[in-house]
C-alpha positions, -999 to 999 in steps of 0.1 A, spaced: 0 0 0 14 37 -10 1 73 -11 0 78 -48 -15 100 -72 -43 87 -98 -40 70 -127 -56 74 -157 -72 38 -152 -73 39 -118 -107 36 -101 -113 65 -73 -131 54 -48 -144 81 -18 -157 64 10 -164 80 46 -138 107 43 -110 84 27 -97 82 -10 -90 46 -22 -73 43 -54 -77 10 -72 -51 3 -103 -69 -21 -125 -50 -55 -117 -60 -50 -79 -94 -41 -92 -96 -75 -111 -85 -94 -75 -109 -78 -59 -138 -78 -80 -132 -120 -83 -133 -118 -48 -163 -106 -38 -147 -74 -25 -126 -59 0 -128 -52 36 -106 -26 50 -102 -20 94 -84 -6 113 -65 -25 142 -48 -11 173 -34 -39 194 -7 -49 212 6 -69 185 -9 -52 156 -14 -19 147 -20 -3 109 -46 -12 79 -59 -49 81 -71 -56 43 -94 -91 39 -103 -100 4 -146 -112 14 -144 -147 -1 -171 -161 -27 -196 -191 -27 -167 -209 -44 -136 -197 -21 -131 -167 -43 -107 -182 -68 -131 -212 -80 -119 -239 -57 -152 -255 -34 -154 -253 0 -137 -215 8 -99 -210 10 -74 -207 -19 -54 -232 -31 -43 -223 -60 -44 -190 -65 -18 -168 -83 
């Protein structure tokens, strides 16, 4: 993850006071996916940006049963 500037194919995305840019490989991920979950943890052993990729009917990269195997 970086500060950047927009690209001409990069999706924008304003949400609750943030601006998310996307390039359109990430977008692809994401979209196969199901989408994208972004929190915020403070803990002990964890502080920062916690991204999940939300997981499809099929485990988000077409193997049964959730998880990926194969992926990438």
């Amino acid at each position: 993850m970086a500060l950047d500037e927009p690209n001409e194919d990069d999706s924008v995305i304003n949400q609750t006071g943030y601006t998310i840019l996307v390039d359109p490989q990430t977008r692809d991920v994401v979209d196969q996916s199901g989408g994208l979950t972004i929190d915020y943890v403070d803990e002990d052993h964890q502080k920062g940006y916690l991204l999940r990729l939300n997981k499809t009917a099929d485990g988000g990269c077409g193997t049964s049963g959730g998880g990926c195997s194969g992926c990438g």
